[in-house]
N, C-alpha and C positions, 0 to 999 in steps of 0.2 A: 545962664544961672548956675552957679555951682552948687556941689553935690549938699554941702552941707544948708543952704537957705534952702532949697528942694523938698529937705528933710524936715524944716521947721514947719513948713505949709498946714502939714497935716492935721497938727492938733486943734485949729480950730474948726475944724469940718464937723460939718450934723449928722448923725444919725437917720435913718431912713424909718419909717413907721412898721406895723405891721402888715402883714399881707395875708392874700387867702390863697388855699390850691382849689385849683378847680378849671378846668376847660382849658389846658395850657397846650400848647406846640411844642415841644421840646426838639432842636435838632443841635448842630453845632458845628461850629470852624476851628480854625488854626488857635484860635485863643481861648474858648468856653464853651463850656454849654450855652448854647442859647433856647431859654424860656419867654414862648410868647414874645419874642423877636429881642430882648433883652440878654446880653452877656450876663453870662452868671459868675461869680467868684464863691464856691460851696463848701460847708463846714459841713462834713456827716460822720457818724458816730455807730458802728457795730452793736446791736442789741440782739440775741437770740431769743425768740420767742420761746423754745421749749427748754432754756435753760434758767426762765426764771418762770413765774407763775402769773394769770391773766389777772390776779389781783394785784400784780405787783408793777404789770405795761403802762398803766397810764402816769404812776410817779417817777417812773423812769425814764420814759418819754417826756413827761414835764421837767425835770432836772434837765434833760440833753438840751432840752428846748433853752431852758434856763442859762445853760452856758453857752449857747452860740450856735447849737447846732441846728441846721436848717435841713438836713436829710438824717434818715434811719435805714441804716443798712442790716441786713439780714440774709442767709443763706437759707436755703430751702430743702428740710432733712425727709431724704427718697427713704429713708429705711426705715424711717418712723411711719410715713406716711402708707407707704404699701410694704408692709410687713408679709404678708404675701400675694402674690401676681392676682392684680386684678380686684383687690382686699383695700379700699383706702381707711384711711384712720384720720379727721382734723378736730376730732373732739378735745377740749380741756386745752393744755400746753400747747397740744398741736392744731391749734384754732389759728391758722395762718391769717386765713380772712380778717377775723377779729382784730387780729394785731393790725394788721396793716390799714383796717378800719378807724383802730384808735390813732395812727399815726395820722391820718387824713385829719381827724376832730381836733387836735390840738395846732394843725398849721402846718406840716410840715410834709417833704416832700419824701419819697421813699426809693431805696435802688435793692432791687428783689436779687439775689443772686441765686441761681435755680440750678447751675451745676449742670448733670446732678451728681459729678462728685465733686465733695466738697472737701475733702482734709480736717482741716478744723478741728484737729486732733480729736475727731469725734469716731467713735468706732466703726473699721472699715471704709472709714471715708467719705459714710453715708449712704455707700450702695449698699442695697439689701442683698441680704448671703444668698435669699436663694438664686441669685446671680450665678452665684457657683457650679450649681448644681443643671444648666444649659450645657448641655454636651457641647464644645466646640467653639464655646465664651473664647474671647478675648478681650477684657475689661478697656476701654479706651485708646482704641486702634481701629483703622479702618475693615472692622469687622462686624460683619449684615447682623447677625444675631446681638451681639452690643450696640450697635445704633438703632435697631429695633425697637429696644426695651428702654433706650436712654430716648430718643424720639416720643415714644409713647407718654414717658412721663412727661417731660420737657413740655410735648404739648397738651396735656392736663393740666398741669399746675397753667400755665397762658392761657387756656379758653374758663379755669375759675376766675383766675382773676380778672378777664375780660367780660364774664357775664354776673360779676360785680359791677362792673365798671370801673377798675382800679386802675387803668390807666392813664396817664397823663392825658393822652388824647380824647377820653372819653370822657373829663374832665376827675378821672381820682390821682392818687398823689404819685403812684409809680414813676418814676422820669427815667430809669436806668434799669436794662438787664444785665447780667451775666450769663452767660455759657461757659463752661469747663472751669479747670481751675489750675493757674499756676501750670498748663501742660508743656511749656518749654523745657521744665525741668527733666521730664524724661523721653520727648519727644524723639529724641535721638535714638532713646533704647530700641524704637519698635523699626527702627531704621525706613526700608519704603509705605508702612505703614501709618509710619506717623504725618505727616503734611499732607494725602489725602482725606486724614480724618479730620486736622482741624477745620481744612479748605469745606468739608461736609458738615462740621457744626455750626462752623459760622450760618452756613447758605441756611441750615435745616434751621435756625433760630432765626434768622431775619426774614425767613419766609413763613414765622407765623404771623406777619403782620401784628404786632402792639402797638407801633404807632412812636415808639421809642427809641434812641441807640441802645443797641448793645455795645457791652464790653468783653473783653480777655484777657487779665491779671495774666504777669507774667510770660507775655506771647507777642513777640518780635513781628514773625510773620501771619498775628491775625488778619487774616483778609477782608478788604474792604464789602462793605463801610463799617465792619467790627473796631471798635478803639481797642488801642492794646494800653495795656495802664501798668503802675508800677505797685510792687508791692517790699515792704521792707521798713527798717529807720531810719536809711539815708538817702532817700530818693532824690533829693535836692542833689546828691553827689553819684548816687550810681546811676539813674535814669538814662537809657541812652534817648529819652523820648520817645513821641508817636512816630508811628514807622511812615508815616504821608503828613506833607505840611499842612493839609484840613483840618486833622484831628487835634483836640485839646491834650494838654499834660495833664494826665489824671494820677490820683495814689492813690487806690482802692484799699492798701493796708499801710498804716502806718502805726505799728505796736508800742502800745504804749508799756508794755512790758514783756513777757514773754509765757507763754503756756510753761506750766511745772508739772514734773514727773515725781513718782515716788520715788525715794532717795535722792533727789535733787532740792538742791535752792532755791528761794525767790529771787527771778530776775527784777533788779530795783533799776528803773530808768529815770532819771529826775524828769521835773517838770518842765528845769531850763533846756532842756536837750532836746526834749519833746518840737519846743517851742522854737527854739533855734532853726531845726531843720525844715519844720514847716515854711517858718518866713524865709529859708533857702531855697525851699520849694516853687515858693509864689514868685520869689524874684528871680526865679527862673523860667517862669511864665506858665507855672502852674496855678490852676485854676479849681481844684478841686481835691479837695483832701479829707480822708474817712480817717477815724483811728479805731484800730483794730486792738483789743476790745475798749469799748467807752463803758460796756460793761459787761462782764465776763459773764457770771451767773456760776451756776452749778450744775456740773454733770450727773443728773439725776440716775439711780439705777445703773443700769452698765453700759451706759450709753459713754464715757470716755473712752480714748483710744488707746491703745495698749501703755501701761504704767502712768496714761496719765492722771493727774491726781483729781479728785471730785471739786475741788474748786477750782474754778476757770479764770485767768485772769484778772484774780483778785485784785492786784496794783492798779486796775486801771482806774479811771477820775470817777465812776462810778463803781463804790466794789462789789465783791457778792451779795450782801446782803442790800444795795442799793444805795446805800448812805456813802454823801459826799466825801471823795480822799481829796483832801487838802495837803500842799498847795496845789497838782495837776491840776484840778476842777479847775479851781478861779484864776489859778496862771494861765491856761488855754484859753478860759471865756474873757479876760483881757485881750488876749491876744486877737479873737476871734474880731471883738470891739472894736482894735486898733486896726485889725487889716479890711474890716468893711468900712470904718472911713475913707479911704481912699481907695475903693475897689470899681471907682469908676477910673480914675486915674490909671491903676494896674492893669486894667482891662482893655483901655482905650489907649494909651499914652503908647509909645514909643520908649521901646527899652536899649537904654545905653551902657555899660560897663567900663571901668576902668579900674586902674590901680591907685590906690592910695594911702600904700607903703610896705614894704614889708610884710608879705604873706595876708595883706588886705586888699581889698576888692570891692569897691560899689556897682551894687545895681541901681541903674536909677527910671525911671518909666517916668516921661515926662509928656504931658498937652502942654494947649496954650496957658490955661489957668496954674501950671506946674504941679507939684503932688509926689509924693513919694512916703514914707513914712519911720518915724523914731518915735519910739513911747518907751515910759517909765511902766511897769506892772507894780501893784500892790495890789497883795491879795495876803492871805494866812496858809498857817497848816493847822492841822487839826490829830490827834490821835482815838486809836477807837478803842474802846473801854469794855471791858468785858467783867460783865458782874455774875456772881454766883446765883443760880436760882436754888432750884429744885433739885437737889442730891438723893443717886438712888442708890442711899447707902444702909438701908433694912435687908436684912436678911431675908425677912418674912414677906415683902413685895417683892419678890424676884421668885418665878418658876425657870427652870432649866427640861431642855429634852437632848439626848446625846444622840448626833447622828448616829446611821448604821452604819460598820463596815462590813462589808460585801465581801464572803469565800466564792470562790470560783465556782461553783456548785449552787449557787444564787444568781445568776449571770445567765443571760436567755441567747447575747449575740457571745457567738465564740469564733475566734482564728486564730489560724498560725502563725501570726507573723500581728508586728506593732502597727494597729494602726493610728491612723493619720488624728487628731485630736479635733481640729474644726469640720472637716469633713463626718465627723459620728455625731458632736455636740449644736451641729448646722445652728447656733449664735442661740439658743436656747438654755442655755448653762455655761458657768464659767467652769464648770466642773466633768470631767470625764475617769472612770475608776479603771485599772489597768488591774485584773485579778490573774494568780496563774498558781500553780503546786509543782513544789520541789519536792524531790525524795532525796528520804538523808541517805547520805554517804559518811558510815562511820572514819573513812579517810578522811573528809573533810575536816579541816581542826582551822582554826580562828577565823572562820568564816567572815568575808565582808560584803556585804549589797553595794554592786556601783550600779547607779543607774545615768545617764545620757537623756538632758530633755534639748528639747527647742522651746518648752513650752514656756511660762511666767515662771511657774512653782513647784516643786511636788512633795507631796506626804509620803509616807512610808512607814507601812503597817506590817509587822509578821505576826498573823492569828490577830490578836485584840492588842497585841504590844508597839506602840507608837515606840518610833526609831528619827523621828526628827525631818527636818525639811530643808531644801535647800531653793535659791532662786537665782532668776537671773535681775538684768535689771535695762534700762532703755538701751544703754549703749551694748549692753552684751546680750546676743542674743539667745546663745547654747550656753547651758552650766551643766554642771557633776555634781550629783549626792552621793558621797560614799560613809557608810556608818558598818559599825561592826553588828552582827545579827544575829541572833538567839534562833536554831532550828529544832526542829520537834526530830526525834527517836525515830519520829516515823513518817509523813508529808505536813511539810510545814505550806498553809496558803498565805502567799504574798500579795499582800493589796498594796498598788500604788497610786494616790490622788492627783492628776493634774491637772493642774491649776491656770485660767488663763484670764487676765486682770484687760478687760478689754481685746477686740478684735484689732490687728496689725493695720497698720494706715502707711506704714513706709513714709514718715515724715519726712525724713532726709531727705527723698526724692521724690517725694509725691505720688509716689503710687504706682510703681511701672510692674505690671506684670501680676499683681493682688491676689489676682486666682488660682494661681502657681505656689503661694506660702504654704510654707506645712507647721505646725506645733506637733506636742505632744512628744513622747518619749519614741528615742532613736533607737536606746541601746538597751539592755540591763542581762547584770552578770553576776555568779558570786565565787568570788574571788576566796580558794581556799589556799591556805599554807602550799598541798601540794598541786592543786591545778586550780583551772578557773572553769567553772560550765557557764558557758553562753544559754539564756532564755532568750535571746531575740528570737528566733523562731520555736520557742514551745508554744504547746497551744494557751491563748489568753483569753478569759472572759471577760467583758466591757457591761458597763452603766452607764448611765448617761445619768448627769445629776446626783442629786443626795436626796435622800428618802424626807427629810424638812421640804423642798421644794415640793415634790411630787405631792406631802400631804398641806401644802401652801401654809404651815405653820407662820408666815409673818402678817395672814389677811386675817380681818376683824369675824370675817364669818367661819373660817377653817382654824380658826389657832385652837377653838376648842375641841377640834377633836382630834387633837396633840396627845401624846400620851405624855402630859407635864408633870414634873416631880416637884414635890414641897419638902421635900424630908430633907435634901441640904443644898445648898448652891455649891458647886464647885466653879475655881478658879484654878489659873492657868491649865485649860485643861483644851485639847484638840478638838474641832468640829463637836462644839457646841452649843447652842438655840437655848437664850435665854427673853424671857418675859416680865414685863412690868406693865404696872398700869399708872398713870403721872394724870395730875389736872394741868388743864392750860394755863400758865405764866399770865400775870397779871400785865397790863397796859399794852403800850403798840411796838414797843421797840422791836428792832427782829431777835430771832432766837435761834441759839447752836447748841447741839449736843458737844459737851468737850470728854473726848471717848481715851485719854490719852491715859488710861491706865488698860486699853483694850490693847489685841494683837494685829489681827488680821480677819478682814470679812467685810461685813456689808448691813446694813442698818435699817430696819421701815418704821416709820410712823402712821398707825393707821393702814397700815395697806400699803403701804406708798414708799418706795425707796428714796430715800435722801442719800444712797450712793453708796459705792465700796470707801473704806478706811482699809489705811496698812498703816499703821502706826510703830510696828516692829519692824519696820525698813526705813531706820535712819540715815541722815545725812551724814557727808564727812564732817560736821560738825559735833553728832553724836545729838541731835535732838529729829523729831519724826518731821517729813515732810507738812503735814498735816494734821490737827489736834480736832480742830473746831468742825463741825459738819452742820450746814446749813438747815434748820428745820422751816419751810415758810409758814407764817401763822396761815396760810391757806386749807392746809395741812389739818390741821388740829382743829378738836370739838369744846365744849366749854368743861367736860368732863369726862373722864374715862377715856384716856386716851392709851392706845395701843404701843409699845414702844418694844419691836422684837430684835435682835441683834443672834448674828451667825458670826460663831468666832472659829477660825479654822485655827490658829495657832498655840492659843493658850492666852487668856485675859482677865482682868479684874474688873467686872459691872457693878463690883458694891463701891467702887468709886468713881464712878463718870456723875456726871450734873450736865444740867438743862440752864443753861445762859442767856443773858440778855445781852445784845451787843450794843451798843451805843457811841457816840462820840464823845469824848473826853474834856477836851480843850481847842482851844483857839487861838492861835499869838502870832503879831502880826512877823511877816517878813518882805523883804523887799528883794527886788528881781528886775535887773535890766535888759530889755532885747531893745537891740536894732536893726536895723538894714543901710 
């Protein structure tokens, strides 16, 4: 049969009905998973439980469902969950159960990825800080005290979800674990440390008996019977495959766009490219494919990773706010359509390759009845529409409170020497206060403050006089603040703010070494005409936080006993705490604060962080990373509601508004894939 009648076969093939999960076998060979003795060819979709809200799981889950997807993938966040040793948390957002409950009730199967570190440009990784603080840690290497504590949770989160029932074998929808993540990437660093550890996760995860394979994203030498799987855009082209001809070609990530930093761009992936490489993928005898994110959500609070920005993922077929991004959506769930017509073929058939012509190439998987596949997609785009609500531009409904700044002589922990910034703030504030006193030296003449960070940011205060800020940004780790500075006759105190916008995750590489990271300021000196005096060693007093935190000024029960001002609002002014009270936005669409006349800081509703904003750290194009800040109606009461805002750099809140986001329009386009 030639390649091109092969191709015709496909289009009239049926459709397969629905199905239920429940009391399944999951095991697998050289070509798929196999379900209840059935090859599977699987369409799964990343959804974070705590990065969107429990009111919002089951429409998002029904959308995935909606386009094609047959599994819900999810990571499993250690740092949320045991915040401190032995402390668990699965209330609200972090209702794993729940979620994985809901994914069972609408049909579908689930693959848990439990780490427990995960990256996910989520802060630290996901490991809990007080990790740190283990004398003799070595975060992910074959060391007793880190497999200890990584064992311990690994096996909690497996005997919850087993005395649910949520495993495939016990008839719930789990069909896939994970262990580790991505650890080839720096396996090397830990040199004879590293291949004993993985050889020790693998064993310690398949001998908690689930009933299920596990996997290992990005791990050549996972040991059997762990799959090792691919993660990337090109897998169809960089894959070197499963490391044993048993195991299936799996792509646990396949990004449909890419995580964004503050000061950076949206990375735009089209739909066609998405779509392309999957079908490269299958006709390479892949059998299984997630896309990372199918929907991103929101980095609630300070849960991102260093600079990155509170929306997650937005480009993906599902965006933040949940509402369909067209065309990705309906270009995939075509796709999804066209390649389960023929996925008994793919599955069962014999795969052939040739050339035919000129930088072309057929794959072609052929039985007796033949089978392969070509389709046309039609689907639309769509744009999302942003309407004006609620503008909080009265004077009169805004109260304001000014942080403190802290003299050295208000400071309780005092040393000699800088220290370390995560190690004092142990993931409890993004904020650490560096206080110290100079004595003037009438020789000194045009004085200048340089200061040396590692950290995100820092302020710079002499006495009550703001002297400006400087930062760094993802790619650059260490900056210089140097400003000229006003001294006192007689001892001038010098407070400096540092600032740290998310805990470090070492994206580039995955995390080698984590516990070993320092922040916080290196250096600082003041540079006069005829000499320079070094304070890296004077004595310095430290804070931990801002006096707004400590008296929990953005919660519904403490905001009152704020000492708030009515007498004027001020704008663009530094670490500042302003208040409003807003009714809840009429209908269902979702809703974003648009903060884009703000500086720098972080936002609650109600109690409840909807995340850091940096909006004064623009792109090379000269507009903010981020304007929009997600509020879920989960959020919000039918009246009075809370809406507190921490501006550290200097803002305007008499012009931000409360939005509706919506969908726009709809116009058709068309779209070719083949194989």
């Amino acid at each position: 049969m030639d390649w091109w009648l092969c191709l015709a076969v496909v289009v009239v093939a049926v459709v397969g009905g629905e199905r239920s999960v429940g009391g399944e076998n999951v095991t697998y060979d050289g070509r798929s998973l196999i379900i209840d003795g059935k090859h599977k060819l699987l369409f799964s979709g990343s959804i974070h439980y705590p990065r969107s809200t429990p009111k919002m799981w089951p429409s998002l889950i029904a959308k995935a469902k909606e386009g094609g997807l047959e599994v819900i993938q999810t990571y499993v966040f250690w740092n949320l969950h045991e915040p401190q040793p032995g402390q668990y948390d699965f209330s609200g957002r972090y209702d794993l159960v729940k979620f994985i409950k809901e994914i069972q009730a609408q049909g579908l199967y689930a693959c848990l990825r439990i780490g427990p570190f995960i990256e996910s440009e989520w802060t630290y990784g996901g490991l809990p800080f007080w990790l740190h603080d283990v004398l003799g840690i070595v975060y992910r290497s074959d060391n007793e005290l880190f497999k200890y504590y990584m064992q311990n949770f690994t096996t909690n989160i497996v005997n919850m979800m087993k005395s649910e029932g949520l495993y495939a074998s016990q008839g719930g929808p789990i069909i896939l674990s994970q262990i580790e993540n991505e650890y080839q990437n720096i396996e090397a660093a830990f040199n004879e440390k590293g291949p004993p550890y993985v050889r020790w996760a693998a064993a310690m995860a398949v001998g908690l008996q689930t009933g299920v394979p596990w996997i290992m994203c990005k791990q050549r030498d996972a040991p059997d019977p762990v799959i090792n799987t691919c993660n990337g855009m090109r897998c169809g082209e960089t894959f070197e495959g499963p490391n044993s001809p048993n195991k299936p070609s799996m792509w646990t990530e396949n990004w449909t766009s890419f995580y964004q930093v503050f000061g950076g761009e949206p990375y735009i992936r089209s739909a066609q490219e998405i779509a392309f490489h999957v079908a490269l993928f299958i006709a390479k005898n892949g059998s299984y494919v997630n896309y990372y994110m199918y929907h991103g959500g929101t980095n609630f609070g300070r849960t991102g990773a260093a600079y990155v920005t509170t929306s997650y993922y937005d480009q993906a077929p599902l965006d933040e706010y949940g509402l369909i991004r067209q065309p990705k959506w309906g270009h995939l769930k075509q796709l999804h359509k066209a390649m389960k017509l023929c996925s008994i073929t793919l599955l069962q058939g014999v795969q052939t390759n040739f050339s035919i012509g000129q930088l072309q190439e057929a794959y072609m998987f052929r039985e007796d009845s033949g089978g392969c596949v070509a389709f046309l997609v039609e689907t639309g785009y769509n744009e999302r529409r942003t309407t004006f609500g609620h503008m909080f531009d009265s004077v009169d409904g805004w109260q304001e409170f000014k942080d403190v700044i802290p003299n050295f002589s208000d400071t309780s922990i005092k040393s000699n020497s800088l220290l370390e910034h995560m190690n004092m703030t142990k993931a409890e504030s993004d904020y650490l206060w560096y206080t110290s006193r100079f004595q003037h030296n009438p020789n000194c003449t045009n004085p200048m403050l340089h200061v040396e960070s590692l950290g995100h940011l820092v302020h710079a205060f002499a006495g009550e006089t703001y002297f400006g800020a400087a930062h760094g940004s993802h790619d650059v780790k260490g900056f210089i603040f140097e400003s000229p500075i006003l001294l006192n006759d007689d001892v001038t105190n010098i407070s400096l703010l540092s600032v740290m916008v998310g805990l470090p995750v070492i994206i580039l590489d995955s995390g080698a070494y984590l516990e070993s990271r320092i922040a916080g300021l290196t250096n600082v000196t003041i540079q006069c005409s005829e000499h320079t005096y070094s304070l890296k060693d004077h004595e310095w007093g430290y804070q931990v936080g801002l006096s707004g935190e400590k008296l929990h000024a953005y919660d519904v029960q403490n905001a009152s006993d704020v000492n708030w001002s009515k007498t004027r609002i001020s704008t663009n002014q530094p670490l500042t705490w302003y208040k409003a009270i807003f009714e809840e936005p009429r209908g269902d669409d979702p809703v974003a604060l648009n903060l884009s006349t703000m500086g720098k800081g972080e936002a609650w509703v109600n109690g409840q962080s909807i995340g850091r904003y940096w909006i004064s750290f623009h792109t090379s194009k000269g507009t903010p990373s981020q304007a929009l800040y997600h509020v879920p109606r989960s959020f919000l009461i039918p009246s009075a509601n809370l809406l507190v805002l921490f501006e550290e750099v200097g803002g305007d809140p008499l012009h931000i508004s409360l939005d509706a986001i919506s969908i726009s329009s709809i116009q058709n386009h068309y779209g070719h894939l083949s194989q």
